[in-house]
Structure formats: C-alpha cells, structure tokens
Backbone as CSV, one residue per row, in Angstrom:
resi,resn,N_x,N_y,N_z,CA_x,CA_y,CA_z,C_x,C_y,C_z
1,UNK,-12.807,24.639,-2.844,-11.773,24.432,-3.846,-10.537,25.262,-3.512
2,UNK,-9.408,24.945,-3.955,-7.953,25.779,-3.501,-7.920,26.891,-4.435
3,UNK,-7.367,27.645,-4.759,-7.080,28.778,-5.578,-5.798,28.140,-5.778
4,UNK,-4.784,27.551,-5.769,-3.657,27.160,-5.500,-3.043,25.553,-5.692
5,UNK,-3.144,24.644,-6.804,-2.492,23.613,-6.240,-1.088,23.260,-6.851
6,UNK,0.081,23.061,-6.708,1.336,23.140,-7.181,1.824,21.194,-6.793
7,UNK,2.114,20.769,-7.482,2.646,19.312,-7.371,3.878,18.813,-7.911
8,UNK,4.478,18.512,-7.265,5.897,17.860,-7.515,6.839,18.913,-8.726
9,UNK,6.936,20.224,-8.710,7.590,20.692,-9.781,8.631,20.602,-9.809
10,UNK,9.553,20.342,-10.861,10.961,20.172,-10.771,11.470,21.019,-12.117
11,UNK,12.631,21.701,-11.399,12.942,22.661,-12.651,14.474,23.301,-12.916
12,UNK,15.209,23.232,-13.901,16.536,23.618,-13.729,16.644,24.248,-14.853
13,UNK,17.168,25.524,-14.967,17.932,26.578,-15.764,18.859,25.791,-16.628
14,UNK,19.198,25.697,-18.484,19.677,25.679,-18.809,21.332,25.684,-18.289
15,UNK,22.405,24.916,-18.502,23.737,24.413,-18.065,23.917,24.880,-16.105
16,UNK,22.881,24.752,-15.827,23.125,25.072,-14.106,23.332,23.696,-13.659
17,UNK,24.036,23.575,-12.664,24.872,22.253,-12.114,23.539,21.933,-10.551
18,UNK,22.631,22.528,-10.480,21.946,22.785,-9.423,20.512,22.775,-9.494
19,UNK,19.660,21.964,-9.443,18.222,22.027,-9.645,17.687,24.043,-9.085
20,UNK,17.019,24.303,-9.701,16.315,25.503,-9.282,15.111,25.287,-8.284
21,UNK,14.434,24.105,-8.449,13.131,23.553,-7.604,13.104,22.144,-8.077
22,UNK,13.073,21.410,-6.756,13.134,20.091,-6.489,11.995,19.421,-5.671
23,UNK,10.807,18.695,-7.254,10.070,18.008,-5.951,9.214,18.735,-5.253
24,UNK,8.761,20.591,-5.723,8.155,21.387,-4.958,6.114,21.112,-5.046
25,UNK,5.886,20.703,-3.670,4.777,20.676,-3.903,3.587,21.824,-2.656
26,UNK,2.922,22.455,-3.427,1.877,23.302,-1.972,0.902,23.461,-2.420
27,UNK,-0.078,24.079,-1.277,-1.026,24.214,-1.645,-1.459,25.516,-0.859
28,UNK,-2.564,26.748,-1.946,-2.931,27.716,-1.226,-4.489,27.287,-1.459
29,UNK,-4.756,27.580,-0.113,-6.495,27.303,0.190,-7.012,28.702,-0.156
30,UNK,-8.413,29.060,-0.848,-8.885,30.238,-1.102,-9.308,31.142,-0.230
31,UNK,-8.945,32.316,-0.267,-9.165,33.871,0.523,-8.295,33.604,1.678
32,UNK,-7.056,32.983,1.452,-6.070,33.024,2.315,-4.954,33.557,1.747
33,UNK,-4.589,34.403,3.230,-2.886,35.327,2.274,-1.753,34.176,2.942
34,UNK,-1.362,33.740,1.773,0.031,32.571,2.534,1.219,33.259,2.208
35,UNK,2.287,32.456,3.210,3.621,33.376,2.768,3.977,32.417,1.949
36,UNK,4.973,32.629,1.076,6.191,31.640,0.241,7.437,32.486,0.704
37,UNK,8.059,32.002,2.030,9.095,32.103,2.754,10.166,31.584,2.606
38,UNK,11.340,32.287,2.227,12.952,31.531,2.264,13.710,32.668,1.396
39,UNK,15.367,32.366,1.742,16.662,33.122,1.381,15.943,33.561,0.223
40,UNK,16.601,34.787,-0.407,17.076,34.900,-1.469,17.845,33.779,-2.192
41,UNK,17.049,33.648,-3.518,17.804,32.230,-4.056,17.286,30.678,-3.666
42,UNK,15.955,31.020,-2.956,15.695,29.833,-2.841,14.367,29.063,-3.618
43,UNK,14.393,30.107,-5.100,13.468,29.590,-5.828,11.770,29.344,-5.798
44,UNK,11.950,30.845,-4.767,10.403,31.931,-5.151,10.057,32.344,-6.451
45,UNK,11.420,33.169,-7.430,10.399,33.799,-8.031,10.203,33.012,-9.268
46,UNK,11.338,32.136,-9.212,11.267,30.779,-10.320,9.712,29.500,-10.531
47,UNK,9.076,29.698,-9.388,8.132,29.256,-9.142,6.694,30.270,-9.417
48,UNK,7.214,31.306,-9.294,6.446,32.526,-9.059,5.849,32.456,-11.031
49,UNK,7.200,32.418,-11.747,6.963,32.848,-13.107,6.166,31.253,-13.847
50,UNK,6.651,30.246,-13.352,6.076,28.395,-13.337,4.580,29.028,-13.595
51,UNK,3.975,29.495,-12.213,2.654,29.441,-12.199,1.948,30.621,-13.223
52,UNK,2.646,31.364,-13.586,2.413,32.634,-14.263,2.126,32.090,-15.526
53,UNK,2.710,31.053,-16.182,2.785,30.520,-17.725,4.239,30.909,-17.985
54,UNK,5.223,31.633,-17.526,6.175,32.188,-18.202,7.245,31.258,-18.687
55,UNK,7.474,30.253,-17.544,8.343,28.957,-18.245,6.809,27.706,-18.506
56,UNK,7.498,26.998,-18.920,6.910,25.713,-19.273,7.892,24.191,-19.115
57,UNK,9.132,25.003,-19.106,10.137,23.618,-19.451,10.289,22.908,-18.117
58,UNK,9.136,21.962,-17.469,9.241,21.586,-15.986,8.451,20.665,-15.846
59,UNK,8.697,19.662,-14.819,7.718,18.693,-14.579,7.369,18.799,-13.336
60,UNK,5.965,18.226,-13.417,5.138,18.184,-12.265,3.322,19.277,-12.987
61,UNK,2.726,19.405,-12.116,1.165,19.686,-12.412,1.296,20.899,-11.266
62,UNK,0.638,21.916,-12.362,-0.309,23.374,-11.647,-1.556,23.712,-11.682
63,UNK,-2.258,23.476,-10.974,-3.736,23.969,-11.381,-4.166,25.211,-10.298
64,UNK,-4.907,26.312,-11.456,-5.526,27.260,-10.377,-6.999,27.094,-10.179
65,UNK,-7.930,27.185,-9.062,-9.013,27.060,-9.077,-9.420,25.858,-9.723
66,UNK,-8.346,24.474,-9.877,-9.343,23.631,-9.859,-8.774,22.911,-11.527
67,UNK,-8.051,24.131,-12.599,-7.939,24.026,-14.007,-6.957,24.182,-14.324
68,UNK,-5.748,22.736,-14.757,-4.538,22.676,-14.888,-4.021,24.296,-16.167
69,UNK,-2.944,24.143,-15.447,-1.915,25.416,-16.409,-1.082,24.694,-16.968
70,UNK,-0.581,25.360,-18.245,-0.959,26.793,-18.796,-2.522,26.727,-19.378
71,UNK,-3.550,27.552,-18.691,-4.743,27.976,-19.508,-5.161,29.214,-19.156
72,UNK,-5.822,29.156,-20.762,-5.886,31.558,-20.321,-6.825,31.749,-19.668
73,UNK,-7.706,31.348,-19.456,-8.595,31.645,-18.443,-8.529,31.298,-17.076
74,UNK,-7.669,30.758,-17.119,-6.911,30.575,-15.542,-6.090,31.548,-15.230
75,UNK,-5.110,31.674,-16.494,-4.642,32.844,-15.745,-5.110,33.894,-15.801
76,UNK,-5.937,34.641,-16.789,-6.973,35.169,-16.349,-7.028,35.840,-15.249
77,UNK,-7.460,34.750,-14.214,-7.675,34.754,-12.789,-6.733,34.905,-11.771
78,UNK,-5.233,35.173,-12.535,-4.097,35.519,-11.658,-3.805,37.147,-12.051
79,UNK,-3.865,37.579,-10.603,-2.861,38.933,-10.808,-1.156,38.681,-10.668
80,UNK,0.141,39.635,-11.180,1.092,39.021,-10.472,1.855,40.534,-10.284
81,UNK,2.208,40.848,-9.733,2.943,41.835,-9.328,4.505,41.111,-9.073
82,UNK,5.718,41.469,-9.918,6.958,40.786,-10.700,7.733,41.286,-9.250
83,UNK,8.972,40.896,-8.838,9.906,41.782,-7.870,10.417,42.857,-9.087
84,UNK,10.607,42.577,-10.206,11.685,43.997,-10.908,10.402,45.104,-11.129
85,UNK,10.730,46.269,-11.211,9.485,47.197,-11.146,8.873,47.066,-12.466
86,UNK,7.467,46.610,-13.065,6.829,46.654,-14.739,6.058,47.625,-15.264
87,UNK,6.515,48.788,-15.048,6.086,49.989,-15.158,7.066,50.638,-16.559
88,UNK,5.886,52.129,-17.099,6.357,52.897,-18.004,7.205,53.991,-17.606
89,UNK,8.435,53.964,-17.110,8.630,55.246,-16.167,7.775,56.500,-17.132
90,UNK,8.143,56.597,-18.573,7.759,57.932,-18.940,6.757,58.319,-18.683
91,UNK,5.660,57.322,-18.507,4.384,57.767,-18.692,3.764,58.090,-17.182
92,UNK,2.784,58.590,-16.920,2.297,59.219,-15.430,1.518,57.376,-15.247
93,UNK,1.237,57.642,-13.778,0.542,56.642,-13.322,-0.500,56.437,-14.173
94,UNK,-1.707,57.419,-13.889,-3.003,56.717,-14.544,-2.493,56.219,-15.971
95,UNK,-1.670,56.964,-16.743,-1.423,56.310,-18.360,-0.361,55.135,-18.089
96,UNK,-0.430,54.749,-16.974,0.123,53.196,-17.344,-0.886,52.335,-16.647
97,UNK,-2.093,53.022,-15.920,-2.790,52.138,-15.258,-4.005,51.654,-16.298
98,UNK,-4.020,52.718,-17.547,-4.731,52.773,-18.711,-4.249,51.631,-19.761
99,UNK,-2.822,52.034,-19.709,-2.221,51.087,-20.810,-2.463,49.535,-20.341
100,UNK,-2.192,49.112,-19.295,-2.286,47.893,-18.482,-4.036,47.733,-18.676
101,UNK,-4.620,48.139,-18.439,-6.348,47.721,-18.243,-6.137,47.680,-20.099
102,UNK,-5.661,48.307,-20.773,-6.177,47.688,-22.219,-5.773,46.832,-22.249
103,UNK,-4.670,46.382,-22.007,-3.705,44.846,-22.554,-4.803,44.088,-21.999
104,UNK,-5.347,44.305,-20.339,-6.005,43.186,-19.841,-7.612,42.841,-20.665
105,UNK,-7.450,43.685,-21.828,-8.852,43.314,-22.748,-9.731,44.410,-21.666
106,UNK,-9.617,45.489,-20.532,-11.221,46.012,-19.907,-11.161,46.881,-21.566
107,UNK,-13.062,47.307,-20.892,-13.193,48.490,-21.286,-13.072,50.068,-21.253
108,UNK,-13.171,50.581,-21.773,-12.905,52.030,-21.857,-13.382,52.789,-20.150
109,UNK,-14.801,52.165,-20.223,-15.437,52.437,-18.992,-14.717,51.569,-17.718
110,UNK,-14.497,50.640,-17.921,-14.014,49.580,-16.462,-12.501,50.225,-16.329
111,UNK,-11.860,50.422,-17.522,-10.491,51.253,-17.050,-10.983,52.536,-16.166
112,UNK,-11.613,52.978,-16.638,-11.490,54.821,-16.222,-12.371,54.501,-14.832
113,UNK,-12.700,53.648,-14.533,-13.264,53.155,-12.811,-12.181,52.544,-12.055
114,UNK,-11.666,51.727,-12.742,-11.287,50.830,-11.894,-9.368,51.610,-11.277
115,UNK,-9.258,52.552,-13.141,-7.840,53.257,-12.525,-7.952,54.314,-11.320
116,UNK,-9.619,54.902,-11.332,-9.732,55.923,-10.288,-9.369,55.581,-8.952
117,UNK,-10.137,53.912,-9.060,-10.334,53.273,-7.816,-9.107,52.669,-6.960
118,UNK,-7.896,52.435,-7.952,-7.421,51.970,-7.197,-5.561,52.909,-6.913
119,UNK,-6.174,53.550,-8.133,-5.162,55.213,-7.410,-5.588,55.863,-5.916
120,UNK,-6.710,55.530,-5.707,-6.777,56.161,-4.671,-6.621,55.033,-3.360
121,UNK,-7.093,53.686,-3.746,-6.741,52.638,-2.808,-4.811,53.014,-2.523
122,UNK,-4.538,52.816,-3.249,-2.458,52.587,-2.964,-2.290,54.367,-2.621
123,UNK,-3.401,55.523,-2.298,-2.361,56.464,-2.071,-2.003,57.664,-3.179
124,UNK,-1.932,57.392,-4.267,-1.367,58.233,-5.591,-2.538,59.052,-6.232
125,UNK,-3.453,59.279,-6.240,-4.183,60.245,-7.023,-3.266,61.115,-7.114
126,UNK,-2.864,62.051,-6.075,-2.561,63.363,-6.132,-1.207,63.432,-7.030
127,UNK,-0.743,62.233,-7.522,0.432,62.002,-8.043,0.141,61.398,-9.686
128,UNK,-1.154,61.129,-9.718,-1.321,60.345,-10.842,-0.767,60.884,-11.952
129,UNK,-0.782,62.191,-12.520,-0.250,62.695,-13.996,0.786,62.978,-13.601
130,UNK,1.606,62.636,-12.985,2.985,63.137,-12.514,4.105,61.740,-13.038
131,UNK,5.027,61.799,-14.122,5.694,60.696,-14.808,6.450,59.758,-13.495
132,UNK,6.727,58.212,-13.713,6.111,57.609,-13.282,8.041,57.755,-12.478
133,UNK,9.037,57.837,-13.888,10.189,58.531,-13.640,10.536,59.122,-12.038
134,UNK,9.633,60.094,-11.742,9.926,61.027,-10.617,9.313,60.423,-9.084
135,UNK,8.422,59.267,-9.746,7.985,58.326,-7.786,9.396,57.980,-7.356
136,UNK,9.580,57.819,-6.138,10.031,57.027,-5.162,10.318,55.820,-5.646
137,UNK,10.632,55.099,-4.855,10.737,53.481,-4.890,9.396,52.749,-4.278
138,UNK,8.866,53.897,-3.112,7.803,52.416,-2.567,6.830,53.197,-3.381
139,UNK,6.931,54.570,-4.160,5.898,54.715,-5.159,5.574,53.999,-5.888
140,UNK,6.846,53.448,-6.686,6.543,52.570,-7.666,6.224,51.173,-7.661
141,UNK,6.727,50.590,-6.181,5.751,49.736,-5.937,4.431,49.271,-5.559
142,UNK,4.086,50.602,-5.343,2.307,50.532,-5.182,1.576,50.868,-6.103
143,UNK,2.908,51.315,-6.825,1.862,51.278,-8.579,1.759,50.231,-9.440
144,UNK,3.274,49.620,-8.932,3.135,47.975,-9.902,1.977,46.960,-8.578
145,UNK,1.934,47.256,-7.749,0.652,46.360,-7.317,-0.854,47.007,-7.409
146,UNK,-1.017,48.098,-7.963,-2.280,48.280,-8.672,-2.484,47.616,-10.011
147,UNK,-1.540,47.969,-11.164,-1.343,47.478,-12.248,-1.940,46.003,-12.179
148,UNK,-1.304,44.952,-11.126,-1.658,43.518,-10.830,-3.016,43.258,-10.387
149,UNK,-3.682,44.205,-9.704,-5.052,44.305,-9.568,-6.135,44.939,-10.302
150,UNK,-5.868,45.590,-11.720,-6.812,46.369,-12.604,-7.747,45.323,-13.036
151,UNK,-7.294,44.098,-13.699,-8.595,42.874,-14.155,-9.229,42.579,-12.623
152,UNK,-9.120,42.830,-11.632,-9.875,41.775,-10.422,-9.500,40.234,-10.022
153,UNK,-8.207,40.401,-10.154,-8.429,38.871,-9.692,-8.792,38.123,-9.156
154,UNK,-8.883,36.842,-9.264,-8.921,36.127,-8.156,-7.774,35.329,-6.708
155,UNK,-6.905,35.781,-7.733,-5.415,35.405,-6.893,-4.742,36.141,-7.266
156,UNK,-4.178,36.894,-6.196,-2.870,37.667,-6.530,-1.888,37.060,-6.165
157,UNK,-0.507,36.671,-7.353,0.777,36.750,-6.551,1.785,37.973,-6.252
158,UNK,2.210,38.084,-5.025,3.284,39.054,-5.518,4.483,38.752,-5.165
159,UNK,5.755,38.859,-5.466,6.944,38.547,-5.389,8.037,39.679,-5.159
160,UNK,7.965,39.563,-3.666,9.170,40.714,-2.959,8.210,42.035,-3.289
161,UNK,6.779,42.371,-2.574,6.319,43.420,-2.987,6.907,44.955,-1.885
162,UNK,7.552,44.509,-1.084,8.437,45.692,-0.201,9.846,45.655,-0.248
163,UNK,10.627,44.966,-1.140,11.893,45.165,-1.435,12.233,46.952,-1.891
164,UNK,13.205,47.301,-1.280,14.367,49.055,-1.229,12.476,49.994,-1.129
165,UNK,11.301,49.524,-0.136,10.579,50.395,0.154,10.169,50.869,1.672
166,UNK,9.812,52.234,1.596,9.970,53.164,2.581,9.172,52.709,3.777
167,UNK,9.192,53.127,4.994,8.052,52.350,5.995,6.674,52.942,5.736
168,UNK,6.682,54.066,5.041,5.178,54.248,4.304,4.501,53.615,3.940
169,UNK,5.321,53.762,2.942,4.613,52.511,1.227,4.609,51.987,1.732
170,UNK,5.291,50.725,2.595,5.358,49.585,3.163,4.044,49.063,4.061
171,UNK,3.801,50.322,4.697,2.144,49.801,5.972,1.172,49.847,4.960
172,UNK,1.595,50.933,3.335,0.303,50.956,2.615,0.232,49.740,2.482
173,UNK,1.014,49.579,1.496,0.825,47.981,0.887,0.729,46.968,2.127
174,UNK,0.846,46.811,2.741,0.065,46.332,3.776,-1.144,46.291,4.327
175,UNK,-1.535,47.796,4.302,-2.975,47.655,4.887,-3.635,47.131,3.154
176,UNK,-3.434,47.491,2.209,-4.357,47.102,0.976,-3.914,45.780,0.980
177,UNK,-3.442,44.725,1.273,-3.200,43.535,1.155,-4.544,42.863,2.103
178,UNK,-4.378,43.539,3.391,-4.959,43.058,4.452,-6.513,43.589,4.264
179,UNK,-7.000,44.458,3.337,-7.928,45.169,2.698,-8.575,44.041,1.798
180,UNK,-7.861,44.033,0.537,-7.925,42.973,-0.435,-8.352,41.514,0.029
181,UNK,-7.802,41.031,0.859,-8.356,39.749,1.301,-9.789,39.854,2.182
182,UNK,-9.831,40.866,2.890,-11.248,41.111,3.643,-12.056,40.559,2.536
183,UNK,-11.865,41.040,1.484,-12.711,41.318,0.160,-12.803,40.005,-0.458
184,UNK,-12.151,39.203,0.104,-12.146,37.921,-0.811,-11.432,37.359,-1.686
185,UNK,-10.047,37.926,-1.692,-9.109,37.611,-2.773,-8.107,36.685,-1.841
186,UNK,-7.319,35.881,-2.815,-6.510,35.134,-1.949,-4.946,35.769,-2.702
187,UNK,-4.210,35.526,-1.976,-2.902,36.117,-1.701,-1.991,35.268,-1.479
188,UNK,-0.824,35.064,-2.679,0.257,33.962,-1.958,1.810,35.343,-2.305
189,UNK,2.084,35.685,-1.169,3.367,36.146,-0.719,4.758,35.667,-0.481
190,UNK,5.537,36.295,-1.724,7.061,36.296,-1.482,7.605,36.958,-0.960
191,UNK,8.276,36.007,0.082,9.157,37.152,0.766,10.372,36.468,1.222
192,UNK,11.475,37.261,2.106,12.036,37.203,2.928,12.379,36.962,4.634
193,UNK,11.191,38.016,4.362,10.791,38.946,5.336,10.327,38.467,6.725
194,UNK,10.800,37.521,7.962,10.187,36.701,8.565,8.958,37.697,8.937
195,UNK,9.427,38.706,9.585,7.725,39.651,10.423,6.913,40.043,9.592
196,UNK,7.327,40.661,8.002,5.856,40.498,7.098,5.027,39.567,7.115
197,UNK,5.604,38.103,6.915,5.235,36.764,6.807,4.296,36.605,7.768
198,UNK,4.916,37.049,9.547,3.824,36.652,10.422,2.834,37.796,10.659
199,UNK,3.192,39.050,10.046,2.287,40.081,9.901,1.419,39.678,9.129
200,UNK,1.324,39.246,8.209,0.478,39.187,7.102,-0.509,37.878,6.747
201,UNK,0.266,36.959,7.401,-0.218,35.726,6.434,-0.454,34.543,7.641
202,UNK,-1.617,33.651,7.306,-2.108,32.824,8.245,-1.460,31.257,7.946
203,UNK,-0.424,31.036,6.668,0.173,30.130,6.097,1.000,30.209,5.820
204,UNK,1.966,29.306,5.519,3.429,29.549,5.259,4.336,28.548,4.360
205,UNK,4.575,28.153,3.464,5.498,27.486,2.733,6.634,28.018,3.173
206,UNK,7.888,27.294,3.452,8.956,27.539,3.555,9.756,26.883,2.643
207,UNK,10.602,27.140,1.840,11.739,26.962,1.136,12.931,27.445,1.183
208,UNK,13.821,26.364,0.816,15.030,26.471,0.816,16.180,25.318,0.057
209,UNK,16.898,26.980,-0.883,17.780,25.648,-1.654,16.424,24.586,-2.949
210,UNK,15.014,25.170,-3.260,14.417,24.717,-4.202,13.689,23.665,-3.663
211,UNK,13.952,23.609,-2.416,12.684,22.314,-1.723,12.071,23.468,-0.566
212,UNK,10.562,22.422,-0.661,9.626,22.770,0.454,10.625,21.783,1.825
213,UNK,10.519,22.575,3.015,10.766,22.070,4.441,9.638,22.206,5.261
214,UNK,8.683,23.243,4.826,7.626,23.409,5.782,6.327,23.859,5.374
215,UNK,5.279,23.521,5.221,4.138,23.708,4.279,2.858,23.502,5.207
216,UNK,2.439,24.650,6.169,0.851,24.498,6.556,0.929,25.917,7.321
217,UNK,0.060,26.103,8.667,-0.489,27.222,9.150,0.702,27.837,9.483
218,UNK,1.037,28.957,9.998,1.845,29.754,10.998,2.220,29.461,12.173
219,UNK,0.719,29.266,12.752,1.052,28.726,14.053,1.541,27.598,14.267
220,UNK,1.754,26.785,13.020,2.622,25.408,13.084,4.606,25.249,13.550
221,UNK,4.514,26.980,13.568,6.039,27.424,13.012,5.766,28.494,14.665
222,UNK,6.339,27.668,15.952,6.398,28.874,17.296,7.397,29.922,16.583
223,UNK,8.656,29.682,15.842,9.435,30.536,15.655,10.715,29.852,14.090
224,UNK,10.438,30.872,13.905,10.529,30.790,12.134,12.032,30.840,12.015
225,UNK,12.781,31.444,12.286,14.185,31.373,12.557,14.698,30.095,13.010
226,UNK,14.068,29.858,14.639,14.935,28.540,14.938,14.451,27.319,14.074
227,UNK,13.148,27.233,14.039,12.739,26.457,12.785,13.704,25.896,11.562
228,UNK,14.231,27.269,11.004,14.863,27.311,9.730,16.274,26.345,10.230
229,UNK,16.867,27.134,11.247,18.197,27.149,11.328,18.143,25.392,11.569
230,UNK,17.514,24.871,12.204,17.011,23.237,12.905,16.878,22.731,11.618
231,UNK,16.369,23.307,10.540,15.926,22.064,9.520,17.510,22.182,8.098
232,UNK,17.987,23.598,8.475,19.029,23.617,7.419,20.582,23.679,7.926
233,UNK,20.891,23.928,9.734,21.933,24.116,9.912,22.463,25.735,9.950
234,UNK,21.325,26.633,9.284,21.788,27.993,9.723,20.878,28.819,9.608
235,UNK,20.949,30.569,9.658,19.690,31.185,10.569,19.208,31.639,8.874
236,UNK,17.988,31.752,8.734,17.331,32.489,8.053,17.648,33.389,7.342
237,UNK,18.277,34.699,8.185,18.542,35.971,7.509,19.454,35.820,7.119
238,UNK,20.581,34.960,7.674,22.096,35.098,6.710,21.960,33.930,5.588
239,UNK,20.800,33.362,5.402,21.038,32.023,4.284,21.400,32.820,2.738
C-alpha cells in the first residue's frame, strides 16, 4: 500500500490571478524518503498544508495509507514538521516536547519516554531545560522535527527542514532522517535543495510554477538542473 496518494489537486488562494497547484498528482510508496523538489514558490508548502487537513478549499482526492482525507486517524498517522519554526520559545525543550506529546493525546508515561528519547536522538539533552529562546537556528530546527515525531508516525512530512541551518544541525538532521527510515518510516521531503534531494531521497517529484514535471525514482533524473532548465527554460537555483 502507498503511505502517499495525491490526485489531480487544484488549488488557488483567494483573489490570486495564478493557480497555486494545477492538476498536481503523486505518489509516495511506503518506507521511502521522496523529495518534493522545486523553486521557492512552487507550491510545496501549499500542498504540504492540503495533505495536513489545514486547507480544504480544493479539488482533487488525498488518501494516506489507503484512507481518503480529511480523517483523524489518518492524520493521526502524519507527522509534519512546518518550514516557520512551531515552537514555545519561552519554554525549555523538554517543556515543549511535553506540551506537544499532550496535545498529541500520549500519556504521562509515553511523554516522559519518548521526550527522553528523542532529545537525545536530535542532539539536545544537554540543552533540554535551557529556554527554547536561547537555541540557535539549526537548534530549533531539530527541535521542531522532534516535536513532529513524539506520536510515532507513520509518515513524516517536513517542509524546508534545513532552511538558515548550520552544517551541524544540518548532517544531524540528516543522519536522523536516514535513521528514521532504516526504522520504517516513510518520508516525503521539501526542499530546494538539489544535493539534499540526491543525498537523501530515492524519489523525486519535481515541481514547478504548481505543476508536477517529473514524478518517479532519482535515477530517472542523470542531472536535476539540466533536467529542470530543459523542461522550464531556466536553471533551478535561480527559478
């Protein structure tokens, strides 16, 4: 079964002269990390929030694992780690990794495991009571991708999870990505980023401008740039 099926979505922002996603259809196969590749602006994270439940006003069909959305037990089964940071600055790590495991309905006991567990997966114990205010930038992004992993998902999305972060944070969250899927989780990745993309991920959606151009393995794509520039007229990084 896919963890992933997305069909024909079509979607436009209130008085915008410009579809946001046109016609977008993919698919992520399970315990696979795929990229969702293209410019800034090309209607990642608009898709990103589609599958989340956050809009509704769109046509076309989402199903995760099999069970059309919006349903809570589907999503449920989604982690999402946002691009803007969804954190308490005031509060220290573990008390937002606490606050987050209550919203997600754990228990008292599955919080106080699962926050140990995965403070120490991303790096931060030694930082945990320390307000959330005084991390870094790729601190705080390895805290908003714990937060996305406290229920267990079964699919994580994340959207721009190394945007303004350090080459630290950056291999962390990397190696726990590449960790996480060992484990059996599937992974659909926003990015930019052409070498994360082929660092990371054995699949690739490409978008641009709110349409799919390219939708299967990696190795389908010798080179992702000329690719781009061939199907739109210009290079990747400057779109």
């Amino acid at each position: 079964m896919n963890a992933l099926d997305i069909s024909s979505i079509t979607f436009s922002y209130e008085g915008a002269a410009v579809r946001a996603l046109q016609n977008v259809s993919l698919t992520v196969t399970d315990s696979r990390i795929q990229a969702l590749l293209g410019p800034n602006g090309a209607g990642k994270s608009t898709l990103m929030r589609i599958v989340t439940g956050q809009m509704r006003d769109y046509s076309g069909d989402v199903s995760v694992y099999g069970t059309k959305m919006p349903d809570r037990s589907a999503l449920l089964s989604i982690g999402y780690a946002p691009q803007p940071i969804s954190l308490y600055t005031s509060l220290t790590a573990r008390e937002n990794l606490r606050f987050f495991g209550a919203m997600a309905g754990l228990s008292n006991e599955q919080i106080a495991l699962r926050t140990e567990n995965l403070l120490e997966r991303i790096g931060l114990t030694e930082h945990a009571d320390e307000q959330v205010a005084t991390y870094s930038g790729g601190m705080q992004r390895r805290l908003n991708l714990a937060a996305a992993l406290l229920h267990s998902p079964k699919l994580l999305l994340l959207d721009e999870p190394t945007v303004g972060v350090d080459p630290q944070s950056r291999n962390r969250i990397y190696d726990t990505l590449v960790e996480l899927n060992a484990e059996g989780m599937t992974i659909l990745l926003s990015t930019h980023i052409m070498e994360e993309a082929q660092r990371l991920c054995s699949s690739v959606t490409l978008v641009d401008k709110g349409e799919v151009i390219f939708d299967g393995p990696m190795s389908g794509i010798s080179d992702l740039e000329k690719f781009f520039l061939e199907k739109t007229g210009r290079g990747l990084r400057d779109a």
